[in-house]
DRENPAVEX-421202 format. One record per residue (C-alpha): residue in three letters; residue number from 1; x, y, z. Coordinates in Angstrom, 1 decimal, m for minus. Layout:
BEGIN
  aa   i      u      v      w
 ala NUM      X      Y      Z
...
This chain:
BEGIN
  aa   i      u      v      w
 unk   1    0.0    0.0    0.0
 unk   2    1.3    3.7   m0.7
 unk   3    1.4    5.9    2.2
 unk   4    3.1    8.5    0.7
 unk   5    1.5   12.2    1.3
 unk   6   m0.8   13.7   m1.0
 unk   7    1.1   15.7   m4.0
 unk   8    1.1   19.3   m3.1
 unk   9    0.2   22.1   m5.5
 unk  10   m2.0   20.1   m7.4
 unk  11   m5.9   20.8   m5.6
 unk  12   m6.5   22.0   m2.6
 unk  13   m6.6   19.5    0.3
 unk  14   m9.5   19.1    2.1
 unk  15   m9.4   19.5    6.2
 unk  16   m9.5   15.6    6.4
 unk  17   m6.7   15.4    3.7
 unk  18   m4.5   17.9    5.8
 unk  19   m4.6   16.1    9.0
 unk  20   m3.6   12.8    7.3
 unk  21   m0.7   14.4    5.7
 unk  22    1.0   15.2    8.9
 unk  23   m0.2   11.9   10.9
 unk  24    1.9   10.3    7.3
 unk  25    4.7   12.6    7.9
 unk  26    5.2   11.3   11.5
 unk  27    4.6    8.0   11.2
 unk  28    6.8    7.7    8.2
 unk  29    9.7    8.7   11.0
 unk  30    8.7    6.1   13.2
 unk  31    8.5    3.8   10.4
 unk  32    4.8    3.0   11.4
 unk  33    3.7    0.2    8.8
 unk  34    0.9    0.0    7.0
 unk  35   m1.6   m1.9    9.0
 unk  36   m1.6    0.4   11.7
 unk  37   m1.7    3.4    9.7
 unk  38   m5.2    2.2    9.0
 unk  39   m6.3    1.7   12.3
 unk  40   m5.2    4.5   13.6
 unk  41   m6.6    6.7   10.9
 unk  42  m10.5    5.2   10.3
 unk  43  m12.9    6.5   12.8
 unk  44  m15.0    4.3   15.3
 unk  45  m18.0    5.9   14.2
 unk  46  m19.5    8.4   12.1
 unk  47  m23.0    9.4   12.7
 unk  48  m25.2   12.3   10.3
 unk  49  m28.5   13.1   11.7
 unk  50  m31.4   15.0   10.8
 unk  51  m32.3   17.6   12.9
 unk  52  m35.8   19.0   12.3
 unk  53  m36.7   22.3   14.2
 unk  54  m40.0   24.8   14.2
 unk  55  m38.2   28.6   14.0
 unk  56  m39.7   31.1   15.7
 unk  57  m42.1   32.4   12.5
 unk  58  m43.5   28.8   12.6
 unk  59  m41.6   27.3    9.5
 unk  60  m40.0   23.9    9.7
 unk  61  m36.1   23.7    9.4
 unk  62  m34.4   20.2    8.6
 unk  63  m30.6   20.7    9.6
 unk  64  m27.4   18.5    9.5
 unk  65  m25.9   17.6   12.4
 unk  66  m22.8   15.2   12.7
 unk  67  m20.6   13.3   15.1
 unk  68  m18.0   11.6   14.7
 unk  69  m16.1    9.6   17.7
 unk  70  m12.4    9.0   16.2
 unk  71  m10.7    6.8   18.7
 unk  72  m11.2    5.3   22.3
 unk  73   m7.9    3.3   22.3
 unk  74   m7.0    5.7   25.4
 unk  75  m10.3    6.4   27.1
 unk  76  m13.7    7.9   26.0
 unk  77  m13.7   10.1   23.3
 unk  78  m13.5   13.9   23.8
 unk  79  m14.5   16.8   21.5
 unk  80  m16.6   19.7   21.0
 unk  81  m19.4   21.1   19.3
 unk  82  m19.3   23.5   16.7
 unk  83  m22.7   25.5   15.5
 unk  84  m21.2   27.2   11.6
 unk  85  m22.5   27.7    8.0
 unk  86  m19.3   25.6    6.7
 unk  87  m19.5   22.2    9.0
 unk  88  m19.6   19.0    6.6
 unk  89  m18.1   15.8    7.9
 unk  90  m15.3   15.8    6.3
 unk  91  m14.3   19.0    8.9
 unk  92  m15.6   17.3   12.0
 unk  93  m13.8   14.2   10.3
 unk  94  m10.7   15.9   10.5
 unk  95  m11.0   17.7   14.0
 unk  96  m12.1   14.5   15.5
 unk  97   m8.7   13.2   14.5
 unk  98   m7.3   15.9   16.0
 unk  99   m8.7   15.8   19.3
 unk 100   m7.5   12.3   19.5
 unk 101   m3.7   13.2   19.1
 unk 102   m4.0   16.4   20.9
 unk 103   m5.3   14.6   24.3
 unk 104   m2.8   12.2   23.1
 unk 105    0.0   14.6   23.8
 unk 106   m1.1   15.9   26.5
 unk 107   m1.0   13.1   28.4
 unk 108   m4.8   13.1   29.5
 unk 109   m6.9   10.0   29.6
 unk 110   m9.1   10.7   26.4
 unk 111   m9.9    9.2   23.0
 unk 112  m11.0   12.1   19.9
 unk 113  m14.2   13.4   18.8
 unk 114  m16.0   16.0   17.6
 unk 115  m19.4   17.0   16.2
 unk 116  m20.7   20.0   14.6
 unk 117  m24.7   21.6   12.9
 unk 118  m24.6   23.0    9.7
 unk 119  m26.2   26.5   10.7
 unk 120  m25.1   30.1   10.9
 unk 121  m26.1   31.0   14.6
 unk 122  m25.7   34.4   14.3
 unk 123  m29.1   34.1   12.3
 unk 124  m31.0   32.3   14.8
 unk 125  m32.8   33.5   18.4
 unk 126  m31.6   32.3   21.8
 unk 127  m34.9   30.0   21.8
 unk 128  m33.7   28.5   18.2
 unk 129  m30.5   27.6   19.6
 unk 130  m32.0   26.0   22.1
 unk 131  m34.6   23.9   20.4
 unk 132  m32.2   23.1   17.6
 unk 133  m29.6   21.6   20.7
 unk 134  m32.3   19.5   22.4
 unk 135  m33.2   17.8   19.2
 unk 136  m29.6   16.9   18.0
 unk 137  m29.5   15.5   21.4
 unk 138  m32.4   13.6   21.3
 unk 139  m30.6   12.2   18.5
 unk 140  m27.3   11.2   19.4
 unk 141  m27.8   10.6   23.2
 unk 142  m27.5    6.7   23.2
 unk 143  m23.8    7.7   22.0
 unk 144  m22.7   10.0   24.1
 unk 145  m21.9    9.8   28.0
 unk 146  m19.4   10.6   30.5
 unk 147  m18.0    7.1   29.9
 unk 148  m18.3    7.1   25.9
 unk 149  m18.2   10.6   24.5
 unk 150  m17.7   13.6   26.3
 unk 151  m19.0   16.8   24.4
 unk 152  m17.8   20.5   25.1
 unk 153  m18.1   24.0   23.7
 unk 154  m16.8   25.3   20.2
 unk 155  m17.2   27.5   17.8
 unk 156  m20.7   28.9   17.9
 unk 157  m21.6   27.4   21.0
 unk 158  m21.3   28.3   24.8
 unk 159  m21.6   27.2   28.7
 unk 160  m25.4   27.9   28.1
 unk 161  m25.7   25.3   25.3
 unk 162  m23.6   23.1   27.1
 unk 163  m26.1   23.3   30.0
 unk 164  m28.8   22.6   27.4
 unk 165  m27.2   19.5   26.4
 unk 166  m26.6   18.2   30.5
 unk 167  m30.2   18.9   30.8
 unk 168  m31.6   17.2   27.9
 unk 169  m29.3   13.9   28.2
 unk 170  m30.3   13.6   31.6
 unk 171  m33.2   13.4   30.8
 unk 172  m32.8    9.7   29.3
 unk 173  m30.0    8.7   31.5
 unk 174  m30.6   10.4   34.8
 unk 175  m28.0   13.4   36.9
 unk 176  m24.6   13.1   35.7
 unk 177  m23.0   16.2   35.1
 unk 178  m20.0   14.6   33.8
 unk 179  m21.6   14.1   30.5
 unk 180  m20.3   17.0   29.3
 unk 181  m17.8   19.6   29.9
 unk 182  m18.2   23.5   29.6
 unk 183  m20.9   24.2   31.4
 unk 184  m21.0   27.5   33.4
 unk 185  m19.8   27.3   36.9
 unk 186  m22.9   27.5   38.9
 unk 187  m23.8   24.0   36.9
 unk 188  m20.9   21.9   37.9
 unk 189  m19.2   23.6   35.6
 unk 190  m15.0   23.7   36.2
 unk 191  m13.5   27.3   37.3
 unk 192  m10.6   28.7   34.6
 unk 193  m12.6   26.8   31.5
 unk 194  m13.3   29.6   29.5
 unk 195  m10.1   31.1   29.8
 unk 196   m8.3   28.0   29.3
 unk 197   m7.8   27.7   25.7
 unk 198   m6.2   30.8   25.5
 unk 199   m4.3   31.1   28.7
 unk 200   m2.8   27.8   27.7
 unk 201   m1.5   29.5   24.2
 unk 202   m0.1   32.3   26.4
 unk 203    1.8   30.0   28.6
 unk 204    3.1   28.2   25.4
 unk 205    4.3   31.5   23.9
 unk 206    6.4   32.0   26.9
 unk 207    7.5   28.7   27.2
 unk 208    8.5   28.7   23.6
 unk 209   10.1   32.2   24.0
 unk 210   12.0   31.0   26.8
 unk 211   13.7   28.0   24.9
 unk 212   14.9   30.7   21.7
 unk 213   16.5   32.9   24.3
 unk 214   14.0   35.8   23.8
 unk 215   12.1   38.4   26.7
 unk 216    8.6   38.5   26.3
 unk 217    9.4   42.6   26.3
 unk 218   11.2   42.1   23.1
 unk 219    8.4   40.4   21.5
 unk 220    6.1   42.3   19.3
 unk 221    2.4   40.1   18.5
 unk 222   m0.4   40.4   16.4
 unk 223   m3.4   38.2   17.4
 unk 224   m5.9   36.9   14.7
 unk 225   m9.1   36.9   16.4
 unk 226  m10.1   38.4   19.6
 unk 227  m13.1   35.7   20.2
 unk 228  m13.0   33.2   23.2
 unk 229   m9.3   32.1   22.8
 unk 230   m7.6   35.2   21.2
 unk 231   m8.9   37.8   24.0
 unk 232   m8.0   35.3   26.9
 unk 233   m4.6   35.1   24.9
 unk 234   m4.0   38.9   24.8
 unk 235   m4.9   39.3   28.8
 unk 236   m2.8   36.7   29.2
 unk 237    0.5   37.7   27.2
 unk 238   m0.3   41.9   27.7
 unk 239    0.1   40.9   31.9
 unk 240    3.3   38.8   30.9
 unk 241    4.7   42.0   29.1
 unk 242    4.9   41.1   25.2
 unk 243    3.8   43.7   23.4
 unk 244    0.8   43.7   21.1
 unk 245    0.6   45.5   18.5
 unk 246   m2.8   44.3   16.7
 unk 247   m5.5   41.8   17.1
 unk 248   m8.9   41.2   15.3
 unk 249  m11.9   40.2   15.4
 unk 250  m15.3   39.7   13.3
 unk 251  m15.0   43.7   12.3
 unk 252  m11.4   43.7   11.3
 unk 253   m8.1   44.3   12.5
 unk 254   m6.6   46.8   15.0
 unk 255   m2.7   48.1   14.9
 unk 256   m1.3   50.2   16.6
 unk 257    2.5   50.9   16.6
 unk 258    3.3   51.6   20.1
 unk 259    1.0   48.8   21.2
 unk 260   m2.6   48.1   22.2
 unk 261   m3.9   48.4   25.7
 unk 262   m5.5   45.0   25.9
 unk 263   m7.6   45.7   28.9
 unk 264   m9.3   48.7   27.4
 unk 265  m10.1   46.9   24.3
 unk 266  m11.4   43.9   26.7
 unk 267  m13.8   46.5   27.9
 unk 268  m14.7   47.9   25.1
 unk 269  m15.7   44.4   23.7
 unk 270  m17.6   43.4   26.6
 unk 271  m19.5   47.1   26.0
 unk 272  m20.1   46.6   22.7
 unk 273  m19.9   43.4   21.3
 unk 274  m17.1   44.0   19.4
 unk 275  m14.4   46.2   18.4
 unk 276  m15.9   48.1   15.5
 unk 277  m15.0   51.8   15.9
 unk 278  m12.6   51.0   18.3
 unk 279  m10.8   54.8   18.6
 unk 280   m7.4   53.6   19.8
 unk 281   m5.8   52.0   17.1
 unk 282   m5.6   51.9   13.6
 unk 283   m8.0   49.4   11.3
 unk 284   m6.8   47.5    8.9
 unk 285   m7.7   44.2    7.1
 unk 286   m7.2   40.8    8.3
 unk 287   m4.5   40.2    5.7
 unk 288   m2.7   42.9    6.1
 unk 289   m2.8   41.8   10.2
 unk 290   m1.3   38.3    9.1
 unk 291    1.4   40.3    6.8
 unk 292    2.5   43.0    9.9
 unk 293    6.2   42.8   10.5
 unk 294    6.2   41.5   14.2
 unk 295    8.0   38.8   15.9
 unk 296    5.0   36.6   16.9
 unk 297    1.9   35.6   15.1
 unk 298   m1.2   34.5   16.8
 unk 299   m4.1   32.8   14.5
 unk 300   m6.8   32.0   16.8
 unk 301   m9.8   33.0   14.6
 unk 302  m10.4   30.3   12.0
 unk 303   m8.9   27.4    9.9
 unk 304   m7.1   27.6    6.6
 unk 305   m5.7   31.4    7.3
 unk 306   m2.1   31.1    6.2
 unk 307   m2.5   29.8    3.0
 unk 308   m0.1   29.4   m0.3
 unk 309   m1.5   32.1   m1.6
 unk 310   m0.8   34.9    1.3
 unk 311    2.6   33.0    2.8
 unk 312    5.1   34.8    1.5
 unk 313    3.9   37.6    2.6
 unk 314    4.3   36.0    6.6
 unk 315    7.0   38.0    8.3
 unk 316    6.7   36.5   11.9
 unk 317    9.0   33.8   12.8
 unk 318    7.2   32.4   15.8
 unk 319    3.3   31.3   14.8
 unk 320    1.1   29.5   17.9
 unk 321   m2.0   28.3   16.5
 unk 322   m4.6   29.0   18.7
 unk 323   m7.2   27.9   16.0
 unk 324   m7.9   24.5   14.7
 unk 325   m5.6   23.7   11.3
 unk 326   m5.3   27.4   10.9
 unk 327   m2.2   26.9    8.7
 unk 328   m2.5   24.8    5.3
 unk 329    0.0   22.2    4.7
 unk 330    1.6   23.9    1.5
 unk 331    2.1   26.9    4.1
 unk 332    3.4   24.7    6.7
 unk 333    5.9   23.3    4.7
 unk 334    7.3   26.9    3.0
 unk 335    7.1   28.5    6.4
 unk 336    9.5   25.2    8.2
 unk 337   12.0   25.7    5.7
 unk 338   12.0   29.0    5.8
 unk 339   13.0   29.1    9.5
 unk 340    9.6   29.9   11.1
 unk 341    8.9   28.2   14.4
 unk 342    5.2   26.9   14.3
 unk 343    4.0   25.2   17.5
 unk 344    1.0   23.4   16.2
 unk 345   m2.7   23.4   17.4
 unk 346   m2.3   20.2   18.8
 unk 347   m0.2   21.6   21.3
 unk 348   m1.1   25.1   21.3
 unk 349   m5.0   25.2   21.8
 unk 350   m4.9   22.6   24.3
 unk 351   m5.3   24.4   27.0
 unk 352   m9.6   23.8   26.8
 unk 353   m9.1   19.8   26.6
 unk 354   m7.3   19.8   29.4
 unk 355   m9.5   21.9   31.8
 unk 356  m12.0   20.1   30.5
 unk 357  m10.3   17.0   32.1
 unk 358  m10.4   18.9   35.0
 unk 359  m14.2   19.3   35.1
 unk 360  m15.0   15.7   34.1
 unk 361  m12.8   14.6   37.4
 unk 362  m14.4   17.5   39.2
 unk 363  m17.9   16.0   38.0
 unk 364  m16.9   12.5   39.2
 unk 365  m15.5   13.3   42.4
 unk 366  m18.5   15.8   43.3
 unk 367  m15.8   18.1   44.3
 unk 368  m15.1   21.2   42.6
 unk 369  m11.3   22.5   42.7
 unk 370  m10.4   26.6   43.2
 unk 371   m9.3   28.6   40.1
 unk 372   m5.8   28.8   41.6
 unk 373   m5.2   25.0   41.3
 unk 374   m7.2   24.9   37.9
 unk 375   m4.2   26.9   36.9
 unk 376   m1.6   25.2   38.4
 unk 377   m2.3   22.0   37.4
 unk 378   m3.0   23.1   33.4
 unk 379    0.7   25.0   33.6
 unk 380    2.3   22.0   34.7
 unk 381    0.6   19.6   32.1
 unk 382    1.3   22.5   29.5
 unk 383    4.9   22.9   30.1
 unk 384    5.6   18.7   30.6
 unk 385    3.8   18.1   27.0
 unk 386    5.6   21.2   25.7
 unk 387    9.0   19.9   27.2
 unk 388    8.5   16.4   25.3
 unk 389    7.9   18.0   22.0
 unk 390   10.9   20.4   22.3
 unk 391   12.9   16.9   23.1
 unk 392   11.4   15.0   20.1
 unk 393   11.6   18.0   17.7
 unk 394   15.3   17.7   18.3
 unk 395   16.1   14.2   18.6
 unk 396   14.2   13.6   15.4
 unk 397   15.5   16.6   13.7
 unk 398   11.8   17.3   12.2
 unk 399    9.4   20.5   12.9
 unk 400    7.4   20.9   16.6
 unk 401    4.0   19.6   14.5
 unk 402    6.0   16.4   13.5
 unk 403    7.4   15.9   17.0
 unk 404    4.0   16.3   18.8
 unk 405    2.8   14.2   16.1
 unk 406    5.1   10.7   16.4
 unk 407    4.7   11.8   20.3
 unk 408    0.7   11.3   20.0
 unk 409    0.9    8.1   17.5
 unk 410    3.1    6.4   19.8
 unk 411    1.1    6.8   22.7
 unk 412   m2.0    6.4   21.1
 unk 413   m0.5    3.1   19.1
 unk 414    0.8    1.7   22.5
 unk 415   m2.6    1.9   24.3
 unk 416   m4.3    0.2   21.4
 unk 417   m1.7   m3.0   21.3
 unk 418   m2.0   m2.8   25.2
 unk 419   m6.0   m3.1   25.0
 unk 420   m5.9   m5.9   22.5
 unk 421   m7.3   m5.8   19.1
């Protein structure tokens, strides 16, 4: 069988196609053979449902809803749930793949999933939301559980969905809030989760910053997205003193040369639901954001950003993806030779996973743990996973995404001949 890597420059990949092309990469350094490269790829399961809602005017809505539970070699399955006007399967395909080498490498008992509705929520009312999540529950319930598949929030959804969805499976299976993780605090929900994500990139910045001999106070940023994980990001790096200089979100991109006062543009957020008309910087486009001549780029807004066509134009030479796949493997590849230091999304965004461990132990232990040790604990898995990559990346003489890779696949391969086949 030929396990070589898609050709590249030929068609664009699809997400799926990207995610095997590293796994490949990896696997072909540990000499993985071919029979295993299978197994390891195929998902468990792959479930599309129908999801028929009344809207609020009274018409009848059928959406697509998907799950797909990648592996449980390691434990039950973990991955969000994403509510956007671009889910198919093959995307949830891909990031359930993802989730199962990113809890992988982080050490943490889990297996990957991830689901997803084909909807724009920014078109729907608080009451469609929730109708729309109690049906796609009533559909997948028999396959989800805190022993099976644990859900959690993406993009598009929140802690109140996530409530939604504790309520509604417990209504077939009875009180267990460790069906899902996510949920707001007053609901069993884990303190530090919604900041985790992107805290944990922050740490990781610092951690990688550390090990190429550079200050955070010599570090100029510019963060892609200033949603859930890009704002908890810039609080997080603006209090360890690198400096900012632009960040964006859904209304475009803010720069300004001296740097951005992060907490002023926190509060103007949280005023106004974004940061259009901000009066403190200067707006420019996303692109040109991605193209500003700084020392650390942050894309933590959506997948496929850094493309082949925009990545010459990448002056950084430190990227942490805080999105999911936000660099294209084409990119990936020019930007590695080229001397810039990716430290993938497998690594980098796992900060949420991993608090999200915290809460499913909380959940089981009825015993709910202060934000102090929330922290502590998710620095100390951050910095041990990051520590392992840094070893691998140099003992194998291959890129930080390669390294957390055959890190992940040999963890992940070990459990599997451990369970039995």
């Amino acid at each position: 069988m030929n396990t070589a890597a898609p050709a590249l420059g030929k068609k664009p990949l699809k997400a799926n196609e990207c995610v095997q092309l590293y796994f490949d990469r990896a696997a072909d350094q540990i000499g993985l053979d071919d029979s295993f490269r299978r197994l390891l790829k195929m998902p468990r399961r792959e479930v599309t449902v129908e999801v028929p809602v009344e809207m609020d005017d009274g018409r009848l809505e059928t959406l697509v809803g998907f799950r797909v539970q990648h592996n449980n070699a390691r434990g039950p399955m973990k991955g969000g749930l994403r509510y956007h006007w671009d889910v198919d399967l093959d995307e949830v395909r891909a990031l359930a793949s993802l989730m199962t080498w990113k809890t992988a490498l982080v050490n943490i008992p889990y297996g990957g999933a991830k689901g997803g509705i084909c909807v724009d929520p920014r078109s729907l009312s608080r009451k469609e939301m929730e109708r729309i999540t109690r049906k796609f529950i009533d559909q997948i319930h028999e396959i989800v559980g805190p022993d099976k598949d644990i859900p959690a929030p993406d993009m598009g959804t929140n802690a109140e969905v996530m409530s939604w969805i504790r309520n509604q499976w417990e209504k077939y299976h009875g009180f267990n809030p460790a069906c899902i993780t996510g949920k707001p605090v007053e609901d069993y929900g884990a303190r530090g989760r919604e900041e985790a994500t992107g805290r944990g990139c922050g740490i990781l910045a610092f951690k990688l910053l550390k090990r190429l001999g550079r200050k955070p106070s010599d570090c100029s940023v510019a963060i892609q997205g200033f949603g859930n994980v890009g704002s908890h990001a810039a609080k997080f790096m603006h209090e360890s003193e690198f400096k900012i200089h632009a960040v964006s979100d859904i209304s475009g991109g803010y720069f300004n040369a001296e740097g951005l006062d992060i907490p002023d543009m926190l509060t103007y957020t949280i005023k106004n639901g974004s940061l259009e008309h901000y009066p403190s910087a200067e707006k420019i486009s996303n692109e040109e954001l991605l193209a500003l001549d700084v020392n650390m780029l942050v894309p933590s807004a959506i997948g496929n950003a850094i493309r082949e066509d925009n990545m010459h134009s990448i002056k950084a030479q430190v990227i942490i993806e805080g999105a999911n796949n936000p660099i294209h493997p084409e990119a990936d590849e020019y930007l590695y030779k080229n001397g810039v230091v990716v430290l993938p999304d497998i690594l980098a965004n796992a900060g949420g996973v991993t608090v999200s461990y915290f809460e499913w132990v909380q959940n089981r232990q009825y015993y709910s743990w202060d934000l102090n040790r929330v922290r502590q604990q998710l620095d100390s898995i951050l910095s041990s996973a990051f520590e392992e990559v840094w070893q691998a990346s140099n003992d194998f003489n291959v890129s930080l995404r390669t390294a957390a890779f055959i890190l992940a696949i040999k963890r992940v391969k070990r459990a599997t001949e451990l369970g039995g086949f």
